[in-house]
C-alpha positions in Angstrom: -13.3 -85.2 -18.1 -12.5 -82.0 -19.1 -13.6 -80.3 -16.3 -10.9 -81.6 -14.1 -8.8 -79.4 -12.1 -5.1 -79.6 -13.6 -2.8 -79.4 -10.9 1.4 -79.5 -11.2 3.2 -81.7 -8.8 6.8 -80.4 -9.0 9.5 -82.7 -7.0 12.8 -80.7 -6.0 15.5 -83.4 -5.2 15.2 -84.3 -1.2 15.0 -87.5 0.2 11.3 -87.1 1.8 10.7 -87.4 -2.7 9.0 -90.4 -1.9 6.3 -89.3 0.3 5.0 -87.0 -2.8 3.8 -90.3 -4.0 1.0 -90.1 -1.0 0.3 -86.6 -2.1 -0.1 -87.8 -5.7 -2.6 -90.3 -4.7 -4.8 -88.4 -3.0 -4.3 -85.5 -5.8 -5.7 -88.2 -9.0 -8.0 -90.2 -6.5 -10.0 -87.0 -5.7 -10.4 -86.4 -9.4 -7.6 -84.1 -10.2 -5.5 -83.9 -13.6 -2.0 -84.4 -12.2 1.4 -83.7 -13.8 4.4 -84.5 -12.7 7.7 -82.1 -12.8 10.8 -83.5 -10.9 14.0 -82.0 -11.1 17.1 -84.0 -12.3 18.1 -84.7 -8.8 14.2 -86.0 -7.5 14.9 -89.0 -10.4 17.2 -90.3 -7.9 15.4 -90.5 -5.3 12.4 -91.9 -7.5 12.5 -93.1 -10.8 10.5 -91.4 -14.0 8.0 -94.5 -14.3 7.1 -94.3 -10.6 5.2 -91.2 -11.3 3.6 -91.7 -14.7 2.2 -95.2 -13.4 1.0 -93.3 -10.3 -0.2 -90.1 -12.0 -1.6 -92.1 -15.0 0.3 -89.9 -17.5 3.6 -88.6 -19.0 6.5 -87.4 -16.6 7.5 -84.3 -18.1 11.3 -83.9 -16.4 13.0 -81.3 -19.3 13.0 -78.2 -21.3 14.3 -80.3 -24.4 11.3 -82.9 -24.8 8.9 -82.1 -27.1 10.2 -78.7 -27.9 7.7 -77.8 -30.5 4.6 -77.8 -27.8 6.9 -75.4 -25.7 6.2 -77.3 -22.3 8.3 -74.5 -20.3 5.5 -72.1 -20.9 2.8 -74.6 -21.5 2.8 -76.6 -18.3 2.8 -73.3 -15.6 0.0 -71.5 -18.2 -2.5 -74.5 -18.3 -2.1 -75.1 -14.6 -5.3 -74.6 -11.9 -2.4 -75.0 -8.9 0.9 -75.8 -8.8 2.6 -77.5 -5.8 6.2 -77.8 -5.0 6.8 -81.3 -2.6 9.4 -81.5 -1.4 10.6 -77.8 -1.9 14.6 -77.9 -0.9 16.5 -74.9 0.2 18.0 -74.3 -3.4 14.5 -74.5 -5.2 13.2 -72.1 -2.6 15.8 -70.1 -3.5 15.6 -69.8 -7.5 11.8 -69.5 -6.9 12.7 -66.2 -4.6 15.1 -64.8 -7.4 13.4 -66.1 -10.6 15.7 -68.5 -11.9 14.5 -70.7 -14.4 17.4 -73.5 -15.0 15.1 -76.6 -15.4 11.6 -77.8 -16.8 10.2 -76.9 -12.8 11.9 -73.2 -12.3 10.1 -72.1 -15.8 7.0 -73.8 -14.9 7.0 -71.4 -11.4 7.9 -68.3 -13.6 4.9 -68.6 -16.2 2.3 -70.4 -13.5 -0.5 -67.4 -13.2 -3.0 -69.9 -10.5 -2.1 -70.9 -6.8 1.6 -72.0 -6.1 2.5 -73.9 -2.6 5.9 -75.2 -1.1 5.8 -77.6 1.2 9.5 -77.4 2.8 11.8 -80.0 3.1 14.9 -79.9 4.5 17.5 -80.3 7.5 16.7 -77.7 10.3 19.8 -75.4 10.1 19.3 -75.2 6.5 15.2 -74.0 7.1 16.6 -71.5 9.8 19.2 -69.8 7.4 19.0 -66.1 7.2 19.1 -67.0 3.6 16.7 -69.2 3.4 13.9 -67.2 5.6 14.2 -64.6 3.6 13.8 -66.2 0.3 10.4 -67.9 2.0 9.5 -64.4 3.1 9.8 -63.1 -0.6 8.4 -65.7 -1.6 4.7 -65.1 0.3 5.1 -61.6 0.0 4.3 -62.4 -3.9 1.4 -64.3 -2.7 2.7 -67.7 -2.9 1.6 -70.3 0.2 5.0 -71.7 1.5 3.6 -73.9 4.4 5.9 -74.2 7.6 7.7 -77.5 7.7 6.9 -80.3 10.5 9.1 -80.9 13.5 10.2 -84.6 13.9 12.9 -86.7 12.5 15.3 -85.9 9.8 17.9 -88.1 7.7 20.2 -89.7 9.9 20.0 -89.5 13.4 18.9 -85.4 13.6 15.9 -84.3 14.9 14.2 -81.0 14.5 11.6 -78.7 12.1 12.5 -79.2 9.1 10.1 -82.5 7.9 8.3 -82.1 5.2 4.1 -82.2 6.4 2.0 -85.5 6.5 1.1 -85.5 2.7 -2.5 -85.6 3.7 -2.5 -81.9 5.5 -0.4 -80.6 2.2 -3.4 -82.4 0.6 -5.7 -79.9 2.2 -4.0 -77.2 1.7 -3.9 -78.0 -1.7 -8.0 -78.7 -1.7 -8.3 -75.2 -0.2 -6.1 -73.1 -2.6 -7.8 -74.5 -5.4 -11.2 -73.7 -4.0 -10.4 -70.4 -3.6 -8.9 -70.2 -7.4 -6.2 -67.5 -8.8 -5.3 -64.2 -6.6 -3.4 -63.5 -4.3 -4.1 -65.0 -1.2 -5.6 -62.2 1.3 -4.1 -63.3 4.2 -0.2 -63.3 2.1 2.7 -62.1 5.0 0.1 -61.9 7.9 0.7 -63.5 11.1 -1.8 -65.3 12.3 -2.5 -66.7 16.4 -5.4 -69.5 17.0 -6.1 -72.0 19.5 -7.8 -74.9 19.8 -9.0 -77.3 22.1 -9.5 -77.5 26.0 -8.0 -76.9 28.8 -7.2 -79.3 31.4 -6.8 -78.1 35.0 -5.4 -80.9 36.9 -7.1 -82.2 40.5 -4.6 -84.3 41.1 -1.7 -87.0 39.0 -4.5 -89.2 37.0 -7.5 -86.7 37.4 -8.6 -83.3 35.6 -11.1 -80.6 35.4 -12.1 -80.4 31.6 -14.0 -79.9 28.6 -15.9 -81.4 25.4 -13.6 -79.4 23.1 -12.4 -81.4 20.4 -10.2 -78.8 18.6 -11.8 -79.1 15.4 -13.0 -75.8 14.6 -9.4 -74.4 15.4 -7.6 -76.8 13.0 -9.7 -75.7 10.6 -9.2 -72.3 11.5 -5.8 -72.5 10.8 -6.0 -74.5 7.6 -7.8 -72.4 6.0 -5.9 -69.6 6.9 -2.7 -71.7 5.7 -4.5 -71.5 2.4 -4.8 -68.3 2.6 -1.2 -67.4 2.8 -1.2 -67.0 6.4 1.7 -67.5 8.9 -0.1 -69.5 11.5 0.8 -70.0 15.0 -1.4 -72.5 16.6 -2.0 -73.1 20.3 -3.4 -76.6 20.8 -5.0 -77.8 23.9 -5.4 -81.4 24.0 -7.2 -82.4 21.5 -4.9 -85.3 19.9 -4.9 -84.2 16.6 -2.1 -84.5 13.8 -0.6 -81.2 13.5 -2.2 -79.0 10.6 0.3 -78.3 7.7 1.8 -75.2 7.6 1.1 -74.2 11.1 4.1 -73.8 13.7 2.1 -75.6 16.6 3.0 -74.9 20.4 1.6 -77.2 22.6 -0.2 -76.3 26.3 -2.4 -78.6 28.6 -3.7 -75.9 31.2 -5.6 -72.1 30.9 -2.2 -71.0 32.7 -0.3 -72.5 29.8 -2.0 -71.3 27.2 -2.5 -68.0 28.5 1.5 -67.7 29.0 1.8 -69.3 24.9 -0.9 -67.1 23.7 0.9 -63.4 24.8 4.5 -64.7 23.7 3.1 -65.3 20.3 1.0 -62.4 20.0 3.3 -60.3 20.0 3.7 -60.1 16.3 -0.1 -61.0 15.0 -1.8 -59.2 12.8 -5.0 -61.4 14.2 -5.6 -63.6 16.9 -8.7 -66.3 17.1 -9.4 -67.7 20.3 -11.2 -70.7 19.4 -10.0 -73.2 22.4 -12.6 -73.7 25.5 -10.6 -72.5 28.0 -11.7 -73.4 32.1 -12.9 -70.6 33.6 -11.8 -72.2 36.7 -9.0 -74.5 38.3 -8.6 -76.4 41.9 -6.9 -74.1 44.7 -5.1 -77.2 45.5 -3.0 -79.7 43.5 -2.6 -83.2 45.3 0.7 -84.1 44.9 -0.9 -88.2 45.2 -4.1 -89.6 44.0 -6.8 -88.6 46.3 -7.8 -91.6 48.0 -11.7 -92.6 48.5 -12.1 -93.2 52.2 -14.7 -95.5 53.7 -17.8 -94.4 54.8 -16.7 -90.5 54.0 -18.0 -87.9 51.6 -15.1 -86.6 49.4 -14.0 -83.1 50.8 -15.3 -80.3 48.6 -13.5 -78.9 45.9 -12.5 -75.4 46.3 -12.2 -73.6 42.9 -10.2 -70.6 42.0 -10.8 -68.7 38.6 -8.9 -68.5 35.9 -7.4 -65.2 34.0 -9.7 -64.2 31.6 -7.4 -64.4 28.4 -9.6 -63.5 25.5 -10.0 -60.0 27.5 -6.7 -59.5 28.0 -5.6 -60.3 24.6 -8.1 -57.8 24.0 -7.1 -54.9 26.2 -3.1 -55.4 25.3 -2.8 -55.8 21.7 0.8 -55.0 21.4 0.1 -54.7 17.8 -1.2 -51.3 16.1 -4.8 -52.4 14.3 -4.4 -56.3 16.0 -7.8 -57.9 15.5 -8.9 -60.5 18.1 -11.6 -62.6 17.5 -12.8 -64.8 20.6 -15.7 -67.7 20.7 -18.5 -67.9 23.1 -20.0 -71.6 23.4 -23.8 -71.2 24.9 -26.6 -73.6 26.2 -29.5 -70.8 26.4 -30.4 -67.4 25.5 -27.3 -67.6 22.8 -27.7 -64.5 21.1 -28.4 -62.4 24.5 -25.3 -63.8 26.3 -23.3 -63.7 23.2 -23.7 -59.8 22.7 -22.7 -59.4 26.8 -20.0 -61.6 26.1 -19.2 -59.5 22.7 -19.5 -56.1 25.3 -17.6 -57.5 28.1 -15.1 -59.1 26.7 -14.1 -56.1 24.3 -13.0 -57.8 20.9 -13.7 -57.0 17.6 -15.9 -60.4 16.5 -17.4 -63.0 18.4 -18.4 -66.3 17.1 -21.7 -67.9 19.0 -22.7 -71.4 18.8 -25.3 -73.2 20.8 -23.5 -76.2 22.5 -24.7 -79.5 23.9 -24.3 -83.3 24.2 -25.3 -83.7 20.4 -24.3 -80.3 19.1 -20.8 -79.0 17.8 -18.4 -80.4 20.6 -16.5 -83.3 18.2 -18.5 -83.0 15.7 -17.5 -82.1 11.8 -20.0 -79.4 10.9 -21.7 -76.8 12.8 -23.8 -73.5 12.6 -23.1 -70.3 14.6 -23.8 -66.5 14.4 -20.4 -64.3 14.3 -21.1 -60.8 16.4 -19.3 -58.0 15.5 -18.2 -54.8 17.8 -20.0 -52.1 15.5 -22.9 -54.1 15.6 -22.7 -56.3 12.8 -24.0 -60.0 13.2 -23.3 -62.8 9.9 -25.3 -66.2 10.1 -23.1 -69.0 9.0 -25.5 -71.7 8.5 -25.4 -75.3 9.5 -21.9 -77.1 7.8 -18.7 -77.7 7.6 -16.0 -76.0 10.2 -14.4 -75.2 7.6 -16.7 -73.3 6.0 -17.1 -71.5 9.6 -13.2 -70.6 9.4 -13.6 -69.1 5.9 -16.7 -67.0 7.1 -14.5 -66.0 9.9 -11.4 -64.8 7.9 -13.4 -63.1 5.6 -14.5 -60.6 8.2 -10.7 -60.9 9.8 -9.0 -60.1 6.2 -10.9 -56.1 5.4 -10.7 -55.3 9.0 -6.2 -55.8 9.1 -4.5 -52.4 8.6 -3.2 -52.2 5.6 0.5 -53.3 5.5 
């Protein structure tokens, strides 16, 4: 199959080696060429015929093995993506300053397709001045270094620093190589979504809420992973594994995420409002479960609104050239109300959809019509959410000052 899609699977020397197994697995199983390159200190974590029984082919681990074939220009030049899992601190690094000590290093120097890190390492370590600025030099060059997971480490530590679920490096994979060689367009911006919906609570057990799954802003922020983005996502209850690569922040109500949404835009270049926020919460919070009473009607519920956050985010933009992109889910006259919506709220693109029982809420495609300010209006016809997000960063990407 010659057509297949050669991808490079290095392995820098961590402990979380062994979850790039997963990763290889879904990488050949989905019809890709793979090639393993582990550094000297990956072998012992896992062993050279691990990977060529699971990858179906040679393990090339060193500069010195078949010489005359020149494998430490050959492997990064024949390559359609290369992919660094685990990337440690001291890989990162000679990435960053173009060292090129091993079989891997070269491989990164003469690689001209997609390159991603997946980060691995203990949290002090990911937070060094050292390090952050060795990933920042790092996507400044157009490379996708995807923000490490928070959860538990070696030993008994606890933090961000985990390397991602190999299925969510899997995807970001899937999406750089869709996208094929150039530099990412989103490389060193900062994006802010949010997904889901709110939850406004009546009382201990009992909510005012929505359909939202969250879908369409996990793939929102995947795809702008792919595209080099830093992503900030805001989920709302929708249950979800984190996305790799994003830094997530968690909210259940409209208050929460409105307080979330303006700490993090504060340094986003764009910010997609995707999550279906409650225009309205109870006045009153019962501090116990509200008790049905014999015989009685319930009491009515008094409502109070909510702030109107996509507006706001609007109107402040504490960013020169910010781009803020909001969503608008309609049952009737979806075009009409969507342009009010466009006019009233005062962003820069608005993405309609028609919404109902059977249509878009939890489900994995969808169609919508993405209004712009200056009048502009793209169909994105009926399929994936993903291929929704993509529509919606290509208009986000021309529209970003440039940096």
């Amino acid at each position: 199959m010659a057509d297949r899609p050669k991808v490079v699977l290095g392995v820098a020397g961590g402990i979380a080696a062994y979850k790039a197994c997963e990763l290889l697995r879904r990488l050949t199983e989905s019809g890709h060429e793979v090639t393993v390159v582990p550094t000297a200190s990956a072998l012992h974590f896992v062993g050279e015929a691990t990977w060529s029984a699971l990858s179906g082919r040679p393990v090339s681990t060193e500069v010195w093995k078949d010489v005359h074939e020149v494998p430490h220009v050959r492997t990064g030049k024949a390559a359609d993506l290369v992919v660094v899992a685990p990337a440690t601190a001291d890989l990162l690094a000679k990435a960053a300053h173009g060292l090129a000590d091993d079989l891997l290093t070269n491989t990164l120097l003469t690689a001209r397709c997609p390159v991603v890190f997946a980060p691995a390492m203990h949290t002090e370590m990911w937070e060094h001045p050292a390090t952050r600025e060795n990933v920042a030099t790092l996507r400044r060059r157009g490379a996708i270094v995807v923000e490490p997971a928070v959860g538990r480490l070696t030993g008994v530590d606890t933090g961000k620093g985990r390397l991602p679920d190999p299925g969510e490096i899997f995807e970001v994979c899937r999406r750089a190589l869709a996208r094929g060689a150039g530099e990412p367009d989103l490389a060193g911006r900062h994006v802010v979504i949010s997904a889901g919906g709110t939850r406004e609570p009546l009382d201990p057990v009992r909510f005012l809420g929505n359909r939202s799954s969250g879908k369409q802003g996990f793939a929102l922020a995947r795809t702008a992973v792919a595209r080099g983005a830093r992503v900030t996502l805001i989920e709302a209850n929708t249950g979800l594994a984190d996305p790799a690569g994003a830094d997530v922040v968690h909210v259940g109500t409209a208050l929460e995420l409105r307080d979330a949404a303006l700490k993090a835009v504060a340094d986003a270049d764009a910010v997609v409002m995707a999550a279906a926020v409650a225009d309205f919460r109870p006045a009153a919070y019962a501090t116990g479960k509200i008790k049905k009473k014999d015989g009685a009607e319930p009491a009515p519920l008094e409502l109070v609104r909510n702030p109107d956050i996509l507006a706001e985010l609007s109107a402040v933009r504490p960013v020169p050239g910010q781009v803020v992109v909001g969503f608008a889910a309609e049952t009737d006259d979806v075009l009409d109300n969507g342009r009010a919506k466009l006019r009233r709220k005062g962003c820069d693109l608005l993405v309609v959809n028609e919404v109902g029982v059977d249509k878009t809420f939890g489900a994995a495609e969808s169609e919508a019509v993405v209004l712009a300010a200056d009048g502009g209006e793209t169909v994105v016809p009926y399929g994936p959410k993903e291929a929704l997000a993509d529509t919606v960063w290509d208009l986000v990407a021309p529209r970003l000052p440039r940096s």
